[in-house]
C-alpha positions as CSV (number, residue, x, y, z in Angstrom):
1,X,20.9,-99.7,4.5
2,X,21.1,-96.1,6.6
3,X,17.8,-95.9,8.6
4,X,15.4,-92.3,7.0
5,X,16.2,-89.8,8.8
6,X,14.1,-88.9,11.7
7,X,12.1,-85.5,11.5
8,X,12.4,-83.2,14.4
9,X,10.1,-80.9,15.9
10,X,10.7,-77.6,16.1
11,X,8.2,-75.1,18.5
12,X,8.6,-71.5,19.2
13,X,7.0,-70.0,22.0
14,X,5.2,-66.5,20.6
15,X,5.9,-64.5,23.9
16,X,7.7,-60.7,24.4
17,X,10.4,-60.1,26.3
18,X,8.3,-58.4,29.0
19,X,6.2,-61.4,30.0
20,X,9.2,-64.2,30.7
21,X,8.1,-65.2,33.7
22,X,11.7,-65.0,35.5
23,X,10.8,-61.4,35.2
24,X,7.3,-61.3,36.8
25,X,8.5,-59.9,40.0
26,X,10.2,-57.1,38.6
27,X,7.8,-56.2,35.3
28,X,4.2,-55.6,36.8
29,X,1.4,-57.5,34.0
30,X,-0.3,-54.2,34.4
31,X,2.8,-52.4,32.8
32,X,2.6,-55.1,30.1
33,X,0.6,-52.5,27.3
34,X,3.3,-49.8,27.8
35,X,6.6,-51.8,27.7
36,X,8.4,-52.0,23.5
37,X,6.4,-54.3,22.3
38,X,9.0,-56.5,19.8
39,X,7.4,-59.2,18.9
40,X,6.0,-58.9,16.1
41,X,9.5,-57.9,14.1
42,X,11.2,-61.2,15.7
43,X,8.5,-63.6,14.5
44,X,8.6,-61.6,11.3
45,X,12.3,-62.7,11.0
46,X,11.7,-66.4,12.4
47,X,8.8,-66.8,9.7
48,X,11.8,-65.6,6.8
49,X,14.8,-68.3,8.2
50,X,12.1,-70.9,8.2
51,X,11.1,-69.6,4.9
52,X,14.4,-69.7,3.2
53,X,15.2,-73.2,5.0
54,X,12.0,-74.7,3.8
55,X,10.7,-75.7,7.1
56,X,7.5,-75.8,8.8
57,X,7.0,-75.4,12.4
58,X,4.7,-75.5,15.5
59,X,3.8,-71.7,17.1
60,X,2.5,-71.9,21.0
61,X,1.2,-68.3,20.8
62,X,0.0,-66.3,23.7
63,X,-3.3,-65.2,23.4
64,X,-2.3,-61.9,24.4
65,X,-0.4,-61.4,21.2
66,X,-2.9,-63.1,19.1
67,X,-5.1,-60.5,20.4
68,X,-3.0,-57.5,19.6
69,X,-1.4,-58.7,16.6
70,X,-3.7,-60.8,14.7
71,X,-2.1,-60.4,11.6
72,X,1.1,-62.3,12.7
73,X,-1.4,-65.1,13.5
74,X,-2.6,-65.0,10.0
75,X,1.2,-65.2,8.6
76,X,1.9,-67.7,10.7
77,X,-1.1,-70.0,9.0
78,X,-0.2,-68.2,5.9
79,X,3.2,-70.1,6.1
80,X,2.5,-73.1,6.5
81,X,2.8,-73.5,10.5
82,X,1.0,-74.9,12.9
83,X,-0.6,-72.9,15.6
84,X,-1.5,-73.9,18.6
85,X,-2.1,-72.1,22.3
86,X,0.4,-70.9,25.2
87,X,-2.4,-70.1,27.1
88,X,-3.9,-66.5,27.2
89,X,-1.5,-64.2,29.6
90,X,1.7,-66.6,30.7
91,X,0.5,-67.6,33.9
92,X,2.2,-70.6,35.1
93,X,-0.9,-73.6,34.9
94,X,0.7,-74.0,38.4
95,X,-0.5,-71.2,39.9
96,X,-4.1,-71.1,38.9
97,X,-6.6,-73.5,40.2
98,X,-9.1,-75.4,37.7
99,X,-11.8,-73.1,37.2
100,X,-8.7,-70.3,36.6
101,X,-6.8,-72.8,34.3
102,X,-9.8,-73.9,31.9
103,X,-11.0,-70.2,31.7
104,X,-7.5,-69.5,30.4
105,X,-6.8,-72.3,28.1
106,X,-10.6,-72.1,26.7
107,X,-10.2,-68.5,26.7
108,X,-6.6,-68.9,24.1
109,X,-8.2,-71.7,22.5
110,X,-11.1,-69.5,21.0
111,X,-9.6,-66.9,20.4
112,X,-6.6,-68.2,18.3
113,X,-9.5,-70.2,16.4
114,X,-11.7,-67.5,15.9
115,X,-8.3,-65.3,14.1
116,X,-6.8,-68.6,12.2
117,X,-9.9,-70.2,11.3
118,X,-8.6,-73.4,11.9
119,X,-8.9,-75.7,14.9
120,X,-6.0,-75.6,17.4
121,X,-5.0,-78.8,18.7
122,X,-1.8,-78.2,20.6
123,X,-0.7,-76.9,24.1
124,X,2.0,-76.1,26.0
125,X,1.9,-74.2,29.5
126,X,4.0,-71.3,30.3
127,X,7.7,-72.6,32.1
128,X,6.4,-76.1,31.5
129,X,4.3,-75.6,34.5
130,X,2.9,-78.9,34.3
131,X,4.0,-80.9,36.7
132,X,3.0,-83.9,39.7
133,X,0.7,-81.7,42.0
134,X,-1.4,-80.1,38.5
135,X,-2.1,-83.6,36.6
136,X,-5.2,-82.5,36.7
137,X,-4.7,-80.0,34.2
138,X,-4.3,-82.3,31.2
139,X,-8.3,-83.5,31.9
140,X,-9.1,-79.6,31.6
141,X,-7.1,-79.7,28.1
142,X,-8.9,-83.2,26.8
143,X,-12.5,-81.8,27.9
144,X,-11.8,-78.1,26.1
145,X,-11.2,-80.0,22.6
146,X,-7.0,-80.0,22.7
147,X,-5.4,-83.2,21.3
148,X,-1.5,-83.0,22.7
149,X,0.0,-81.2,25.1
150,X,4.0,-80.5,25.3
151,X,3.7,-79.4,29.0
152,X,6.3,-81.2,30.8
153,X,10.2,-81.0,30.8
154,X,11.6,-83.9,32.5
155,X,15.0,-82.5,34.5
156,X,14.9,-80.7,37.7
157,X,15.3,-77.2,37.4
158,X,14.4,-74.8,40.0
159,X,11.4,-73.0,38.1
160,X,9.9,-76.3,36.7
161,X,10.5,-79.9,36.0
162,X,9.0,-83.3,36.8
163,X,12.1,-85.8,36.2
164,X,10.3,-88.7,36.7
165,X,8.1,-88.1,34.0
166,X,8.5,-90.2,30.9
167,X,10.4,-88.8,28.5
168,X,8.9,-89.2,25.4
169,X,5.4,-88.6,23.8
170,X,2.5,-90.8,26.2
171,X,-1.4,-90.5,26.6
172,X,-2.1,-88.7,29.9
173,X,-5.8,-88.5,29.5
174,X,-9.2,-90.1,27.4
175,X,-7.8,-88.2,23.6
176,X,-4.7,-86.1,25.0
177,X,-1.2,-87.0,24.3
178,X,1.9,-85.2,26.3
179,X,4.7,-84.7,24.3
180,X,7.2,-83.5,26.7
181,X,10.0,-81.5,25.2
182,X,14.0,-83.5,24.6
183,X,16.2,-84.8,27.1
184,X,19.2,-87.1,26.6
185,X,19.6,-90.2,29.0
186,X,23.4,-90.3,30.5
187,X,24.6,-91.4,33.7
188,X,21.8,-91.9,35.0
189,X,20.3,-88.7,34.6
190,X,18.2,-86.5,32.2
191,X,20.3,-83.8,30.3
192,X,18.2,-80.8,28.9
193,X,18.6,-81.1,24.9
194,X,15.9,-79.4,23.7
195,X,16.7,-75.3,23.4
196,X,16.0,-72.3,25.5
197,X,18.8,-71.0,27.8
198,X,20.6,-74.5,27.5
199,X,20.5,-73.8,23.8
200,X,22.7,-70.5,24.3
201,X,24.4,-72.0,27.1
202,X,26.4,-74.6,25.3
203,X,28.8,-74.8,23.0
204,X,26.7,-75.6,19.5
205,X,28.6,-78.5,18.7
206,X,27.5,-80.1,22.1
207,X,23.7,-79.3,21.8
208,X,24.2,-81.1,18.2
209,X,25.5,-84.1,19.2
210,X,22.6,-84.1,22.2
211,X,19.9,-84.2,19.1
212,X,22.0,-86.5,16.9
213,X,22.1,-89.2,20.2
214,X,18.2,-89.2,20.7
215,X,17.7,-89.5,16.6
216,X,20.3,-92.1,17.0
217,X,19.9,-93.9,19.7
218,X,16.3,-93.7,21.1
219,X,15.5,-93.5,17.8
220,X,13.0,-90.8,18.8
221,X,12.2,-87.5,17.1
222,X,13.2,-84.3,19.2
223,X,11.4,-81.6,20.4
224,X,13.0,-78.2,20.0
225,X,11.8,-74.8,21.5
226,X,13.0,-71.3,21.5
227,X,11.1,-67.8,22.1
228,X,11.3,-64.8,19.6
229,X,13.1,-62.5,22.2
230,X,15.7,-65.3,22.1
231,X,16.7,-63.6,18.5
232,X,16.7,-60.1,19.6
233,X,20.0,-58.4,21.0
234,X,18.6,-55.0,20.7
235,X,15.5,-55.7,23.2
236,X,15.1,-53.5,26.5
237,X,17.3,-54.4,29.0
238,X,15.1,-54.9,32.3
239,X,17.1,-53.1,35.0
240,X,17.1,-53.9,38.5
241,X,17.4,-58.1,38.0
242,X,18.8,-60.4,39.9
243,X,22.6,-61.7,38.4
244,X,21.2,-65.1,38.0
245,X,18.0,-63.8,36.2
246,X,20.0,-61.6,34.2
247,X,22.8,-64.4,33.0
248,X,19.8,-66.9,31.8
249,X,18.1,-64.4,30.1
250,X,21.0,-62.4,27.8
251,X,23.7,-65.4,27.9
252,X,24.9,-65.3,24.0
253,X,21.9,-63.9,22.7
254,X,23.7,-62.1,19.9
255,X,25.1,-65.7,18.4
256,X,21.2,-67.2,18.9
257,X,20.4,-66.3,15.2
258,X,23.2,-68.1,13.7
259,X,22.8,-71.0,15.7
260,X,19.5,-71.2,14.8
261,X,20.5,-71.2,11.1
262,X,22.7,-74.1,11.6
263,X,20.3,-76.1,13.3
264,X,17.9,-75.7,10.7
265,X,20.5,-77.0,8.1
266,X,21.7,-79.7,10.2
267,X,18.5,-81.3,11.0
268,X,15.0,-82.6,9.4
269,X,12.3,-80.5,11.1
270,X,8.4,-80.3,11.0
271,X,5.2,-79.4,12.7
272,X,4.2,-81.0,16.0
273,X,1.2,-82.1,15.0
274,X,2.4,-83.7,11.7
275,X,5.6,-85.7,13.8
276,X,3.0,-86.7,16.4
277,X,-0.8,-86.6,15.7
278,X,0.3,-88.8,12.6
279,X,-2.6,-91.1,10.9
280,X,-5.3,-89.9,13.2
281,X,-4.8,-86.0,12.7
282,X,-6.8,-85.7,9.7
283,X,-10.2,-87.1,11.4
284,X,-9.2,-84.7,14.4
285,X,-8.8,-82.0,12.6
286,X,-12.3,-82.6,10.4
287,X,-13.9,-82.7,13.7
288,X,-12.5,-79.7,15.3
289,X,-13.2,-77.7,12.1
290,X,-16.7,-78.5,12.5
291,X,-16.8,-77.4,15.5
292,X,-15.2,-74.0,14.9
């Protein structure tokens, strides 16, 4: 008898172009309130493919956006989704201290909460800035009321990375489980297989068959992740960047809406929370609603 098949979790990361953080140093945060802002048409669109494939998902929204555009929080509930925090302004947890981090991620936290009116139970920090030398952080994110993390992306990669790290969901403090997004085990070595630029990178087929072999295999659900601006050919082009900036960002960004589409048809997906709170999300959640 064929094994069910396993449901996947698929994450977006609510973010504009302007605040990827490969473009910090050319895109002041002060300049952040006059840039295009796009996001809310690309969500718009994400919420109608999701819409039309059935599926629910898991939104790590900025603060910043909830902020400007609460009504794309509300039609992200609205839909179905799960919403949880990116942290309020995309600062990498790795560059703020404690007192800076908890501010931030208590600061998102309320705020999302106050718009949804629901209890947000998920994080995940900008650039999976998580890492060995900020473990600390996931205390801060037990104590301000947040039951899973997805901080951690185990490959090397010259932005982030802690390839030691196990690679699938583990408790990291008292209450706080890291869900760490997919990676496929080969030769020794952990392949990235969970979205973003490697998503556009590679030929579809290949990215498939990366899923299909941790369904398979490790008999693991995966953890998918894209960003709205991922969708949009038609955003600003930031002039001035670096050829290696410029190539990770815009590689095959027209064909990102199609793939997408595929995906969703190819694989069982669902809410974060649903895949990995599991039996005990419904008393967390009764809690955290009281406390909202």
């Amino acid at each position: 008898m064929l094994a069910p098949a396993i449901t996947n979790a698929l994450t977006i990361d609510v973010e504009d172009y302007f605040q990827v953080s490969a473009f910090a140093p050319y895109i002041r945060r002060d300049d952040w309130e006059r840039r295009e802002c796009r996001v809310e048409r690309n969500v718009q669109r994400i919420l109608g493919l999701l819409a039309d494939a059935d599926t629910r998902a898991t939104f790590f929204t900025l603060g910043w956006i909830a902020e400007r555009y609460p009504q794309l929080v509300r039609a992200i509930v609205d839909g179905g989704h799960e919403l949880a925090s990116h942290g309020y302004g995309h600062e990498r947890a790795s560059d703020l201290d404690e007192a800076a981090f908890r501010a931030d991620v208590g600061r998102a936290k309320a705020l999302l909460e106050d718009i949804a009116g629901r209890p947000v139970l998920g994080y995940r920090a900008p650039s999976f800035s998580i890492g060995s030398a900020n473990l600390w952080a996931f205390d801060v994110l037990a104590r301000a009321g947040y039951r899973y993390s997805s901080s951690i992306y185990p490959i090397r990669h010259d932005h982030y990375g802690m390839p030691d790290a196990p690679r699938f969901a583990h408790e990291v403090a008292a209450g706080l489980l890291e869900v760490p997004v997919t990676t496929l085990r080969l030769a020794g070595r952990n392949l990235p297989s969970s979205g973003g630029g490697y998503f556009r990178l590679l030929p579809y087929p290949l990215s498939r068959w990366m899923i299909r072999q941790v369904n398979r295999q490790d008999r693991q659900s995966a953890i998918f992740y894209f960003h709205p601006w991922e969708i949009d050919p038609g955003q600003p082009r930031i002039p001035g960047i670096d050829a290696r900036t410029k190539f990770r960002h815009y590689v095959n960004i027209e064909r990102m809406d199609g793939r997408l589409q595929q995906l969703l048809a190819d694989f069982r997906w669902g809410r974060m929370d649903d895949i990995f709170l599991g039996p005990r999300r419904a008393a967390v959640a009764h809690a955290a609603e009281s406390a909202v």
